[in-house]
DORO-22033 format. One record per residue (C-alpha): residue in three letters; z, y, x. Coordinates in steps of 0.25 Angstrom, whole numbers, padded with zeros to 4 digits, always signed. Layout:
N
ALAZYX/...
//
This chain:
459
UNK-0079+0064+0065/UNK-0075+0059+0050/UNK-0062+0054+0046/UNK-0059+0048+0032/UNK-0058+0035+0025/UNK-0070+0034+0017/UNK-0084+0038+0024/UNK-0098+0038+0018/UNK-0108+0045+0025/UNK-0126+0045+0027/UNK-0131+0031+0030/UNK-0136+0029+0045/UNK-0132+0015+0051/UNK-0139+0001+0045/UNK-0131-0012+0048/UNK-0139-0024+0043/UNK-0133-0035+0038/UNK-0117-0036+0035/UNK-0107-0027+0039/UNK-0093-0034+0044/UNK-0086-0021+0041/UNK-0091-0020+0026/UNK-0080-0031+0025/UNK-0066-0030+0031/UNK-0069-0035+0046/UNK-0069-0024+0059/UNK-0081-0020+0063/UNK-0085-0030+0073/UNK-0091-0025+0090/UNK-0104-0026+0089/UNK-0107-0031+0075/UNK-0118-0023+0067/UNK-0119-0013+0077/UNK-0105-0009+0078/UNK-0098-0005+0091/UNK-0084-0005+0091/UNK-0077+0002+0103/UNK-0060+0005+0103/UNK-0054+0017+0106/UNK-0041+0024+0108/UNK-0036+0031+0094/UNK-0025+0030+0083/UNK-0024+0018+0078/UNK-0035+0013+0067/UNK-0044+0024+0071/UNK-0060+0022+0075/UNK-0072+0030+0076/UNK-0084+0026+0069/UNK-0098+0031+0073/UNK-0111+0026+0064/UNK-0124+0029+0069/UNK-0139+0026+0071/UNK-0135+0016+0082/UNK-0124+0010+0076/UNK-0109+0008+0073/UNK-0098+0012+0084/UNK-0080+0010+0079/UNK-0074+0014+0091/UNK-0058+0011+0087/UNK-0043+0012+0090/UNK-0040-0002+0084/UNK-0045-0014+0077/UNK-0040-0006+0065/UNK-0050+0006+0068/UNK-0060-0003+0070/UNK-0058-0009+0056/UNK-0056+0004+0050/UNK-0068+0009+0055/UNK-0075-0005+0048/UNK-0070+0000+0035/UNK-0076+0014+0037/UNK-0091+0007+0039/UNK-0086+0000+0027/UNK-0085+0011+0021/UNK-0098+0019+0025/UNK-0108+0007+0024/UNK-0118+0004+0013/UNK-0127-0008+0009/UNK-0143-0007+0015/UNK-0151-0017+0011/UNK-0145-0031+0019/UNK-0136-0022+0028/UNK-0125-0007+0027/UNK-0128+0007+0031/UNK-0118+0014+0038/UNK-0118+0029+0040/UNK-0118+0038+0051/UNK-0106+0044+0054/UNK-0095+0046+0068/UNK-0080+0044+0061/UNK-0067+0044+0068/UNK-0057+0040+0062/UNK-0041+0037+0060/UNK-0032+0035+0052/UNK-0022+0046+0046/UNK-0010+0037+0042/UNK-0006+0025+0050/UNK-0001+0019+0036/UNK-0013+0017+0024/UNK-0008+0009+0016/UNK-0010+0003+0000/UNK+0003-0004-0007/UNK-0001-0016-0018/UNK+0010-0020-0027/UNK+0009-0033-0028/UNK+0024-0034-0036/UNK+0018-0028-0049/UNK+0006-0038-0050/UNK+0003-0047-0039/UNK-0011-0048-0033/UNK-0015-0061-0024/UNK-0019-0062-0011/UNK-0034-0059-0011/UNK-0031-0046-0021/UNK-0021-0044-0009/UNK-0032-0046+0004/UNK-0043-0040-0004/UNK-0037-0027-0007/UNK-0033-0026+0009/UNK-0048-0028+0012/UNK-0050-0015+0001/UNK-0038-0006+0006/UNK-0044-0008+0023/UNK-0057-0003+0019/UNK-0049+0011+0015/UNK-0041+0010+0030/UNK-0028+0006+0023/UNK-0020-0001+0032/UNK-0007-0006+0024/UNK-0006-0014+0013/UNK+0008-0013+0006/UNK+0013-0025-0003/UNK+0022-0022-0014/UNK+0026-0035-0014/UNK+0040-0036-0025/UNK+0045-0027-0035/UNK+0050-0030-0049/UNK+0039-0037-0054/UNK+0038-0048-0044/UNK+0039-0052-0029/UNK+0027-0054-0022/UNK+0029-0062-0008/UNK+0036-0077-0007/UNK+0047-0077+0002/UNK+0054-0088+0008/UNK+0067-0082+0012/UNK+0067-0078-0005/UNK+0057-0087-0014/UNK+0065-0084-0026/UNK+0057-0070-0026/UNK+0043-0078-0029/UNK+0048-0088-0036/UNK+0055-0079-0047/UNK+0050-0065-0045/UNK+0036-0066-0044/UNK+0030-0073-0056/UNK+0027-0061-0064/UNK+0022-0047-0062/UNK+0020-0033-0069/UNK+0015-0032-0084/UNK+0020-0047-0085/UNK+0008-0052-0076/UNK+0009-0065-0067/UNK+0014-0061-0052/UNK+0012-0069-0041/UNK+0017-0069-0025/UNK+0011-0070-0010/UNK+0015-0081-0001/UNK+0018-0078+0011/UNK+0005-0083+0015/UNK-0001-0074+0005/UNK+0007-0061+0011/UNK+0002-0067+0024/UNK-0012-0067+0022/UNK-0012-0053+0015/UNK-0005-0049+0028/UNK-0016-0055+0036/UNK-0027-0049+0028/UNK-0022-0036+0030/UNK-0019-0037+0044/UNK-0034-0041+0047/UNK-0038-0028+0039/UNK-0028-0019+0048/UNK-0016-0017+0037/UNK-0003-0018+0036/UNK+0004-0025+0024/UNK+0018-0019+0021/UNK+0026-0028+0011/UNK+0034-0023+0003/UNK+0049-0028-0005/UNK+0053-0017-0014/UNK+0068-0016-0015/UNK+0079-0013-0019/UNK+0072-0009-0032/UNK+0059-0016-0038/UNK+0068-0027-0038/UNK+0067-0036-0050/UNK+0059-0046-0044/UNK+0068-0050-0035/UNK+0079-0050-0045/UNK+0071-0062-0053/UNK+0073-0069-0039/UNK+0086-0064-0033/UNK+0093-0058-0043/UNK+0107-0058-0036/UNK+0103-0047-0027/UNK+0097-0038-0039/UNK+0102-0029-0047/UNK+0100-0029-0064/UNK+0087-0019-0070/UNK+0092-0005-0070/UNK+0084+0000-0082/UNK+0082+0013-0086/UNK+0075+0022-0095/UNK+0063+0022-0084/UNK+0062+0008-0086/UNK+0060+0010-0101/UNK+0050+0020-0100/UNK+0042+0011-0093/UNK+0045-0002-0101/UNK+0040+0007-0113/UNK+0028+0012-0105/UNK+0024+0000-0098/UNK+0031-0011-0104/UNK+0035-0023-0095/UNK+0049-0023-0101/UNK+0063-0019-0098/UNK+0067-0026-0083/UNK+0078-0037-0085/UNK+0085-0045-0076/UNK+0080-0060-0072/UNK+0067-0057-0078/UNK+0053-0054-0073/UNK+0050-0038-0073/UNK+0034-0036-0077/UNK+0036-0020-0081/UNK+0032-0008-0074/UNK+0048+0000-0073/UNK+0053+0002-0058/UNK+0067+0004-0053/UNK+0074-0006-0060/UNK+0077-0015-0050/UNK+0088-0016-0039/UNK+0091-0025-0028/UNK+0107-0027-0028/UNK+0110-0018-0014/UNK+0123-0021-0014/UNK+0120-0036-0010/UNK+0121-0043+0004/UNK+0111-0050-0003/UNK+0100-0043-0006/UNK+0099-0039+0008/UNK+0096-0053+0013/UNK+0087-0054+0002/UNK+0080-0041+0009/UNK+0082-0047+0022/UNK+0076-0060+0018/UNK+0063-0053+0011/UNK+0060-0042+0022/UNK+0062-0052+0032/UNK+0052-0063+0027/UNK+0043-0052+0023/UNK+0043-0044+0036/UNK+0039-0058+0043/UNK+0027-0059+0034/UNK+0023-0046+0037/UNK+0015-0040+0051/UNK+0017-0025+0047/UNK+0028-0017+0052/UNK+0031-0013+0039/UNK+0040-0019+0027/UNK+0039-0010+0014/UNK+0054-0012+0006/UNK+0052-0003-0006/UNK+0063+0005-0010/UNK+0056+0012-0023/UNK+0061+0016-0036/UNK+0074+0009-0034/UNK+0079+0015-0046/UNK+0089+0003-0049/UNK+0096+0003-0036/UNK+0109+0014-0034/UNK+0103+0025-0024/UNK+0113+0019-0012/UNK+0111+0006-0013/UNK+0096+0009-0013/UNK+0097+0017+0001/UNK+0108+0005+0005/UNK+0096-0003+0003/UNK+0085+0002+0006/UNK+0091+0004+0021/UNK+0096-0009+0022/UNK+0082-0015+0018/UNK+0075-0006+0026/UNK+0084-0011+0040/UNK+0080-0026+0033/UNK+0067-0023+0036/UNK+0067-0017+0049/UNK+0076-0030+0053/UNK+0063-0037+0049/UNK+0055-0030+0060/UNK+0047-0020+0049/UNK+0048-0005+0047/UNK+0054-0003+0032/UNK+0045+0005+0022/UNK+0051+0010+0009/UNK+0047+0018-0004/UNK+0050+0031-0002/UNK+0065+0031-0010/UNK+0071+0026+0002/UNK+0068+0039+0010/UNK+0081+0044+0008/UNK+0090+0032+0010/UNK+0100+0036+0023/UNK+0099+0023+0030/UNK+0086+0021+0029/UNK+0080+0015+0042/UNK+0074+0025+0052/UNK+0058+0023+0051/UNK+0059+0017+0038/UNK+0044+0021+0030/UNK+0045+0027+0018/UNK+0034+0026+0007/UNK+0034+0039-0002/UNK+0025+0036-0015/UNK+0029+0050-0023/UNK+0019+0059-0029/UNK+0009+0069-0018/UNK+0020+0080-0020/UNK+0035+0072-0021/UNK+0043+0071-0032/UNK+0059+0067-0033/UNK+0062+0069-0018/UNK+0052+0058-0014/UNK+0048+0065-0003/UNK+0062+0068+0002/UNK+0063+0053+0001/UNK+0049+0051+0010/UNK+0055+0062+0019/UNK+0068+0052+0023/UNK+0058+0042+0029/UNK+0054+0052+0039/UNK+0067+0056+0042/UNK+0071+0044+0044/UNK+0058+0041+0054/UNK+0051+0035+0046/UNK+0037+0037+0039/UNK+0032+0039+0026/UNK+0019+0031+0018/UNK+0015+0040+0008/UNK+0011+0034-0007/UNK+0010+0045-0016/UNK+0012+0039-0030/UNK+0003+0050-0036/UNK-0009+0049-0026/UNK-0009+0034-0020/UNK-0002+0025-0030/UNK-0014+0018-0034/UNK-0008+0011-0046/UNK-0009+0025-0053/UNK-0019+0028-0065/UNK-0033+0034-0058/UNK-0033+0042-0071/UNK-0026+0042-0085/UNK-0037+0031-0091/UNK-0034+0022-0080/UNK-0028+0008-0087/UNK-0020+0003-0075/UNK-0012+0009-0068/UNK+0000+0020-0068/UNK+0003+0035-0071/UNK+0017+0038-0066/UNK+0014+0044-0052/UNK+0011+0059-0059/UNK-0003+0051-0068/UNK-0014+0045-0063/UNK-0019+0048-0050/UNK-0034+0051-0049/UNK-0042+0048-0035/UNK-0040+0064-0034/UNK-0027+0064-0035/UNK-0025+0050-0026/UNK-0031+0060-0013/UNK-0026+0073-0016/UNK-0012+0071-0007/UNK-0012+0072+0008/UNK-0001+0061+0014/UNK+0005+0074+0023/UNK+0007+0082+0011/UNK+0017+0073+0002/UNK+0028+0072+0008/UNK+0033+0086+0013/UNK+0042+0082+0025/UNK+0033+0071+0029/UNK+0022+0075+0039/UNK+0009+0066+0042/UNK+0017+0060+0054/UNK+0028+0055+0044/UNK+0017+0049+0034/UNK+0013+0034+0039/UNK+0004+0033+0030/UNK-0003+0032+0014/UNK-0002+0020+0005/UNK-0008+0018-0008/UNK-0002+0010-0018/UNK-0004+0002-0028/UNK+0006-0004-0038/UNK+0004-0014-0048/UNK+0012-0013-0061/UNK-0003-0011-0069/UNK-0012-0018-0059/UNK-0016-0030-0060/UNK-0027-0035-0054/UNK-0036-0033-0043/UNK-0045-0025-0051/UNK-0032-0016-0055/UNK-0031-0013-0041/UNK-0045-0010-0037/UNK-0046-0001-0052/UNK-0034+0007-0048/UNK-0036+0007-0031/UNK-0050+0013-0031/UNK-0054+0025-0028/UNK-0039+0031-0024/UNK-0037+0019-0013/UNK-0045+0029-0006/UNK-0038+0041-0006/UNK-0026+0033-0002/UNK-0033+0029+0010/UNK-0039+0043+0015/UNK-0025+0047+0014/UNK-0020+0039+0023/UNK-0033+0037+0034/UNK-0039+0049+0032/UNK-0035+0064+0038/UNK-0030+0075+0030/UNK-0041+0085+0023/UNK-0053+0076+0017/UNK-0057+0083+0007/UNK-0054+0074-0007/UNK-0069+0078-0012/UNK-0075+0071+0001/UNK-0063+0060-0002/UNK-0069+0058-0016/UNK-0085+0057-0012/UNK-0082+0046-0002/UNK-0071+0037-0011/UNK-0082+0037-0021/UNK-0094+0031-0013/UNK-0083+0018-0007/UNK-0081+0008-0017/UNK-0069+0001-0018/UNK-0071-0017-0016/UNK-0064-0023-0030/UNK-0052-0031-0027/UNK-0054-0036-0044/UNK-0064-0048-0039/UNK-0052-0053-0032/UNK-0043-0059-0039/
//
């Protein structure tokens, strides 16, 4: 039996005509010669066997059966009017419940079909999740009815001075939808109390003046983008130089009001609230905070997630999640941090910033993209890190699971994402499907013989 992501092997089966499952749809009973049979299991898992006789998915769940879709996907070639399929028995499952890929849609905003299309992309690599970055400085992303100020003042603009835009809540409901029917989970995401100036162009009685610094110069002088001020739109790339006031009634109904419209538009049991580089907000009022919001959420009916700065806060909720996006080995006590989630019963989402964050240079030539997570960040480099291995204190039981992320201060466009995404999408994705010990040279061969489907003819 075979266990891994991504899985050529010698040719065996013909299937004439087209195949459903080249696509995005479950293999369907019967169709083109494949059986489909269910079977006690984890959840998401199937076995595949591909012979002279036939096709044969015997699965746990409507996942495993489209999972197992995607692995035909994967193994199948173009003969003449129909697809080859090779020979080969696999069982498989998932290691990670959690697979999951984070878009920033606050730095530069990307429609609806860039949205649906790069959900299609992701479930061919057995993601499951789909986290929105959905506000930050830059801009608010999501109308909402309880607090229209936010799109009609704070969404207009975006990073590098480009045009921004907003969903609906139509448009956030049909990217919902669209992932459901691919087997993922969207997790929205509010990023407070810092990453804030957004809503400070809406709302500004409930946030606090820029806190600048000599960080924030060093990036104006390497980036540009200007020097944040009050009342006016921020198109830079600096961080932490925002603040939600903490000390206001009112800023907590603002948080009610937004997680509890938000958690209403969301099916997922999970509501992401940030909590990242709040470098602007006093350590107590940011713990204050943090653990107020967190009990905002969990009033909504959703299980609160964080960045993984709020692992330390005393009050934080029991089960809160906690996503660590350090480097492979920690620096700065991030993994003491990481460590309180579990303490605390909760479990921890691992995004190493110098393996996974996708919005890195692949290489020092690369045009797009960042260096600060330790360089660039080669394919290489994106696999060599095993998810039990981080976080010392944090054990394969503690892990919920791997999530790749890709933020937007430099991309742009559709093509961005797909020049920046591909090959080291995939490593992200063994990671967190595949069991420990594939070797990285049998890793390599396979990446290289899938070709990734351009998102840059959709918008």
């Amino acid at each position: 039996m075979t266990n891994a992501a991504l899985l050529p092997r010698p040719l065996v089966t013909r299937v004439a005509g087209t195949a459903p499952w080249r696509g995005v749809a479950a293999p369907e009973p019967g169709a083109h010669g494949v059986i489909v049979t269910r079977h006690p299991g984890a959840a998401e898992s199937y076995r595949l066997r591909v012979d002279e006789s036939g096709i044969e998915i015997s699965a746990a769940d409507d996942a495993g059966v489209f999972y197992a879709g995607r692995t035909l996907a994967q193994l199948a070639t173009r003969d003449g009017e129909g697809w080859v399929v090779p020979a080969i028995e696999i069982e498989d499952a998932p290691r990670f419940r959690h697979r999951g890929f984070m878009l920033d849609v606050a730095r530069h905003f990307f429609p609806v079909e860039v949205v649906t299309a790069l959900i299609d992309r992701l479930s061919d690599l057995k993601l499951n999740v789909l986290h929105l970055h959905l506000s930050d400085d830059q801009g608010w992303r999501l109308a909402m009815a309880t607090r229209p100020l936010l799109t009609e003042r704070a969404s207009a603009t975006a990073a590098l001075g480009d045009a921004g835009g907003f969903y609906t809540a139509d448009d956030y409901r049909t990217i919902v939808a669209h992932a459901t029917s691919r087997h993922m989970t969207v997790v929205p995401e509010i990023d407070m109390p810092g990453h804030t100036h957004a809503v400070s162009l809406a709302y500004p009685d409930i946030a606090c003046d820029p806190v600048l610094s000599p960080h924030i110069d060093e990036v104006v002088a390497a980036y540009g983008g200007g020097v944040p001020t009050r009342d006016e739109p921020y198109t830079g790339f600096a961080v932490g130089f925002s603040s939600l006031r903490t000390d206001l009634e009112e800023t907590y109904d603002f948080v009610r009001d937004v997680v509890g419209e938000l958690a209403a538009l969301t099916p997922g049991p999970y509501l992401h609230l940030g909590g990242d580089e709040a470098l602007g907000t006093d350590r107590a009022d940011f713990d204050r905070f943090v653990a107020r919001a967190a009990r905002l959420v969990i009033d909504a009916g959703k299980i609160p997630v964080t960045w993984h700065e709020a692992g330390t806060t005393p009050d934080l909720p029991e089960g809160t999640v906690g996503q660590y996006w350090g480097f492979r080995t920690p620096i700065e006590g991030m993994d003491e941090k990481a460590r309180g989630f579990v303490r605390r019963g909760g479990r921890v989402i691992l995004s190493p910033a110098d393996a996974i964050y996708l919005d890195m240079k692949p290489d020092a030539d690369e045009p797009l993209g960042l260096t600060w997570a330790d360089g660039p960040t080669s394919l290489e480099r994106s696999y060599d890190w095993d998810p039990a291995e981080v976080v010392p204190g944090v054990a394969e039981a503690d892990i919920l699971g791997v999530e790749a992320a890709m933020w937007t201060e430099t991309v742009r466009t559709a093509a961005d994402i797909d020049r920046l995404i591909w090959p080291r999408l995939a490593s992200a994705a063994e990671k967190a499907w595949s069991p420990r010990g594939i070797d990285a040279a049998d890793f390599h061969g396979r990446v290289a013989r899938i070709a990734w489907r351009p998102l840059g003819g959709v918008s």
